[in-house]
C-alpha positions in Angstrom: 0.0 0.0 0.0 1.7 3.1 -1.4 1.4 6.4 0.9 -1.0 8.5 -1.1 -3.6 5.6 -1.4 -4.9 5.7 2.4 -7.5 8.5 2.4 -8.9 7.7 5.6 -8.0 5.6 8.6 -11.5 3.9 10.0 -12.4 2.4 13.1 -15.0 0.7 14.5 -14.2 0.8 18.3 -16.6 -1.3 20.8 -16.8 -2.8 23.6 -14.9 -6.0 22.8 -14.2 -5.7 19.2 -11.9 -3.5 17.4 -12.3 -3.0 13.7 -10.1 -0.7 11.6 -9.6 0.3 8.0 -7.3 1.8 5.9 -9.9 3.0 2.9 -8.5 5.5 -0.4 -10.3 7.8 -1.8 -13.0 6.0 -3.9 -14.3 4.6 -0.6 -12.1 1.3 -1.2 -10.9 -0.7 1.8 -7.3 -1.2 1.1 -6.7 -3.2 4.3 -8.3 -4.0 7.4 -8.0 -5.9 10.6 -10.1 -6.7 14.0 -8.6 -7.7 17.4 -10.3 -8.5 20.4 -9.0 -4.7 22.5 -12.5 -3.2 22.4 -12.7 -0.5 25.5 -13.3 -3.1 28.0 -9.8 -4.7 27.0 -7.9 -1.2 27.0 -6.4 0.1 30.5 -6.8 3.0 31.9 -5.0 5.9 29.6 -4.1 2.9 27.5 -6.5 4.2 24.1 -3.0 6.2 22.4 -0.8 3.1 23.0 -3.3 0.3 21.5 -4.6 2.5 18.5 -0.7 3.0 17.7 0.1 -1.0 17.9 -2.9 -1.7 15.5 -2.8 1.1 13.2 0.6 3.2 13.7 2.0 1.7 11.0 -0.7 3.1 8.7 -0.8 6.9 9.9 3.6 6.8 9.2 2.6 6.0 5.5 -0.4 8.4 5.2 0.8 11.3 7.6 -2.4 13.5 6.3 -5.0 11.1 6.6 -8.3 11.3 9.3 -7.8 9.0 11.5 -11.8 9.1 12.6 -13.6 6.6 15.4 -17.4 5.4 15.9 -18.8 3.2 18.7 -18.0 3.2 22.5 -14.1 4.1 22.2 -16.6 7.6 22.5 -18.4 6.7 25.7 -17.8 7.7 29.0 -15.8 4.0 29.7 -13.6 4.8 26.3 -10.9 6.9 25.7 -13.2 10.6 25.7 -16.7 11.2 25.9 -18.2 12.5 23.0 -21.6 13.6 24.6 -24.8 11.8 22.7 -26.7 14.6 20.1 -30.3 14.9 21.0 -32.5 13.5 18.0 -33.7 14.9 15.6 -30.1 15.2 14.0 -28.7 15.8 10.9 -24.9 13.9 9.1 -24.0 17.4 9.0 -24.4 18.0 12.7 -22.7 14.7 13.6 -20.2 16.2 12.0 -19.8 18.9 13.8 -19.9 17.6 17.0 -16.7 15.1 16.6 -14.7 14.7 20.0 -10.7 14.9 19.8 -8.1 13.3 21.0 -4.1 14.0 20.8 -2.3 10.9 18.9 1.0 12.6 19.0 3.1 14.7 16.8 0.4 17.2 16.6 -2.2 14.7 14.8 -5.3 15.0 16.1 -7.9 12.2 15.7 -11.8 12.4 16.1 -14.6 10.3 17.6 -18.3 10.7 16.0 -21.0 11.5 19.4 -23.8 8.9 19.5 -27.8 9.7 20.0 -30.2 9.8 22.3 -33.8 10.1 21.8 -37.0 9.5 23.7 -40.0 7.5 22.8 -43.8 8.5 23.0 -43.9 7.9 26.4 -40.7 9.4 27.5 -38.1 7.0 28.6 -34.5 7.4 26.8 -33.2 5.6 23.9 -29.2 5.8 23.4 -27.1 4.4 20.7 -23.4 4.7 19.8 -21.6 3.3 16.5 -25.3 2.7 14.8 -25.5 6.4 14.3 -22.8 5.9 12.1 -23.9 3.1 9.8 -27.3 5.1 9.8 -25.3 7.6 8.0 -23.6 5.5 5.4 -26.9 3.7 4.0 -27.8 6.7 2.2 -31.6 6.7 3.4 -33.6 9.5 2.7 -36.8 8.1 4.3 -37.8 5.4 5.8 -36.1 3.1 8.5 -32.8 1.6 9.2 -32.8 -1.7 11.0 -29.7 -2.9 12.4 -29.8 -6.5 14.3 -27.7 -7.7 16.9 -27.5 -7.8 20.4 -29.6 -4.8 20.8 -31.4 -4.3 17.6 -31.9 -0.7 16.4 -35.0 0.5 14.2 -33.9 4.5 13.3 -36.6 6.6 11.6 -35.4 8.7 8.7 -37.0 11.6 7.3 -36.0 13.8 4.8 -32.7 12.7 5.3 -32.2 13.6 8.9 -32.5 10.8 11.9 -36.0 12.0 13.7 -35.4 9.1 16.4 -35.1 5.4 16.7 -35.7 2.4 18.9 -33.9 -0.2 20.5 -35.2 -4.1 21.3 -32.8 -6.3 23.3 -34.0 -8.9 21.2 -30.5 -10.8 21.4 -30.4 -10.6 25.3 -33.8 -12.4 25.7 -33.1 -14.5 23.2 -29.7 -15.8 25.1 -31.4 -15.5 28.6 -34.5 -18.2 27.6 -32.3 -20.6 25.8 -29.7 -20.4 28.1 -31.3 -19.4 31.8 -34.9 -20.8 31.6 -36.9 -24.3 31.1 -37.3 -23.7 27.2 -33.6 -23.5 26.2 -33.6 -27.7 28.3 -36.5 -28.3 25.8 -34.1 -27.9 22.5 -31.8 -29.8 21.2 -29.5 -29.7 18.4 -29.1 -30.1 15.1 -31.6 -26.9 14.9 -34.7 -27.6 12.3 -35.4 -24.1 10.9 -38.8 -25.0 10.1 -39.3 -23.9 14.2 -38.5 -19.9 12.7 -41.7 -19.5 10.8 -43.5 -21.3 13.3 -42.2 -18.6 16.4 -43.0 -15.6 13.2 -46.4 -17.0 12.6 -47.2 -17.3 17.0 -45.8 -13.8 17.2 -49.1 -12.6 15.9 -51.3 -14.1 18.5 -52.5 -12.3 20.9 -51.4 -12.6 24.5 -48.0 -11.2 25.1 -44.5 -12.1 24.5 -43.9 -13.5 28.3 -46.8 -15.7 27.3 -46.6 -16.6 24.1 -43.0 -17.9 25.3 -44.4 -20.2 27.0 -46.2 -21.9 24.5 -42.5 -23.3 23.7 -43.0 -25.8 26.4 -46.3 -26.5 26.1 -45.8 -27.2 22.1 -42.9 -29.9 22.9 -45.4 -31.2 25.6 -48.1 -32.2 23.4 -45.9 -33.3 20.6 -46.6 -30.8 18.5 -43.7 -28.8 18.2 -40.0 -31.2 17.9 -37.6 -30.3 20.5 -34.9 -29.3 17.4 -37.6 -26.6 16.7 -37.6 -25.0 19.9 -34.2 -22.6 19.2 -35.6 -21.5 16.2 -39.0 -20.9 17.2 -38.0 -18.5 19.9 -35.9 -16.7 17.3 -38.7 -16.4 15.3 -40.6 -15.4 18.3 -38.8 -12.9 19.1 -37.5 -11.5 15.6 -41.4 -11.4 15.0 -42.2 -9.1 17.9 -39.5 -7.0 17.6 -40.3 -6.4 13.3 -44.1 -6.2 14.0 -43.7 -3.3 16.6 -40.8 -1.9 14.4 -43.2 -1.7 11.5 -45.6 -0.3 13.4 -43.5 3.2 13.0 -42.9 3.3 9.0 -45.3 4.5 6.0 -46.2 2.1 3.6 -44.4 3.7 1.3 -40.8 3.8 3.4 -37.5 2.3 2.3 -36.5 0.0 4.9 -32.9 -0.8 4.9 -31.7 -4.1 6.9 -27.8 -3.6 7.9 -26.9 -6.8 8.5 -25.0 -9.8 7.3 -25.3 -14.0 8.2 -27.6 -15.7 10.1 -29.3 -11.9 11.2 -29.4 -10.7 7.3 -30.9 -14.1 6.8 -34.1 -14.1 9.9 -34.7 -10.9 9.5 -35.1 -10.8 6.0 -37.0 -13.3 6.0 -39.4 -11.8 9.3 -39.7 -8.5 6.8 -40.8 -10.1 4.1 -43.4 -12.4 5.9 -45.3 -9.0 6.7 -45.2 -8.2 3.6 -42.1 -5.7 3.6 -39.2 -6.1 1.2 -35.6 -4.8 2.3 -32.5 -3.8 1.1 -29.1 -5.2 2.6 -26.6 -3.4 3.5 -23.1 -5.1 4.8 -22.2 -3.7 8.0 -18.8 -2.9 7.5 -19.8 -1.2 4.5 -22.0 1.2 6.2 -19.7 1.9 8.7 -16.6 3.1 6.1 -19.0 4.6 4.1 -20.3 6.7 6.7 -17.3 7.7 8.2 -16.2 8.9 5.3 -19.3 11.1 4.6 -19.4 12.5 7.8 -15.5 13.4 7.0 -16.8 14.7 3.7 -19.0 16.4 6.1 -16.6 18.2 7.5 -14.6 19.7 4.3 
């Protein structure tokens, strides 16, 4: 990698992942590479020291290049605190708002703020790192759904993020098969045929702590296999996290799924059971493209 190719130096900081690219000026990723240092990894004052062993050797060969951070390196646990931007919010206002940290020799390197926004009854909502994906999908109107752990659903409108929610869809999903009578129920190799069955309950009536249930009760009376049980809570729990994520778009909204693998997969295939088609995005993708618009930002 000659000098004058790096454009930007990426990184996707968390809480046990680090990701970073090197990415030219086209938006190409020249190289990358992921370590297990997110923050929680990183001792105290330690942020200058690791960023330099995983990445030094790129800022030497591209001295002028932004070396620009997203996730929870900017939380109050990471290196600085880049305080959260109330929602509604514009790319160019992330922009503005970078945090900065000395990396030496005068270099100064920046950390995009995350979001906070409040619900229609009130109680907070908080991301950090989705806020920049959100900006690389290019998404005028319409929603940005981002899977994981804690699954995000951001609303979109005329360009600008108006708010978003999150569903801890992964959590629950770990704590019945793992901490609860259902999860004893399952056994492996998985049938995926249980997914549609835990989309198609998700639609009853009842609630999800109930519904759940019907897990055990299923295997009970032989009518659901215990090799369907993992899937059905997935499709459970995917199901009642898209029905009440869909219940804040317009028919005619774009919905954009950033995701790849198993999530890109179940939720694709949740969306389009009600009736919504999506368009994938790969995560890593929409993180170096939005870095590098909110860069472009900047200018």
């Amino acid at each position: 990698m000659r000098a004058d190719q790096t454009a930007l130096i990426a990184l996707d900081w968390g809480t046990t992942r680090l990701r970073a690219y090197a990415v030219d000026g086209a938006g190409a990723v020249l190289e990358r590479l992921s370590a297990d240092e997110g923050i929680m990894a990183v001792p105290p004052g330690g942020f200058p020291e690791t960023l330099r062993r995983h990445v030094g050797a790129w800022m030497e060969r591209a001295p002028h290049a932004p070396v620009v951070m997203a996730g929870m390196v900017g939380s109050r646990n990471g290196w600085v605190e880049a305080p959260y931007l109330a929602c509604p919010v514009s790319v160019d206002a992330l922009a503005r708002a970078f945090a900065e940290v000395p990396l030496g020799a005068g270099r100064i390197g920046h950390i995009v703020p995350g979001l906070t926004a409040r619900d229609a009854a009130g109680p907070p909502d908080v991301m950090r790192g989705e806020e920049t994906k959100i900006a690389g999908c290019g998404v005028t109107d319409g929603l940005v759904v981002m899977p994981g752990t804690h699954s995000k659903w951001a609303r979109i409108r005329g360009g600008r993020i108006e708010g978003f929610s999150t569903f801890m869809t992964g959590d629950f999903y770990g704590a019945l098969k793992d901490h609860t009578i259902l999860g004893k129920l399952a056994e492996e190799p998985a049938d995926p045929s249980g997914f549609s069955r835990g989309l198609a309950a998700a639609r009853r009536p009842g609630g999800l702590t109930h519904l759940a249930f019907s897990a055990r009760t299923l295997v009970l009376m032989g009518e659901l296999a215990p090799a369907e049980v993992g899937p059905y809570l997935s499709g459970l729990l995917i199901g009642t996290e898209v029905d009440n994520g869909l219940a804040q778009a317009a028919p005619e909204d774009e919905i954009v799924l950033v995701a790849d693998g198993v999530f890109a997969t179940s939720y694709q295939a949740a969306l389009a059971d009600r009736g919504r088609s999506s368009r994938l995005v790969d995560p890593e993708d929409a993180v170096v493209a939005g870095l590098r618009r909110l860069v472009a930002a900047r200018s």
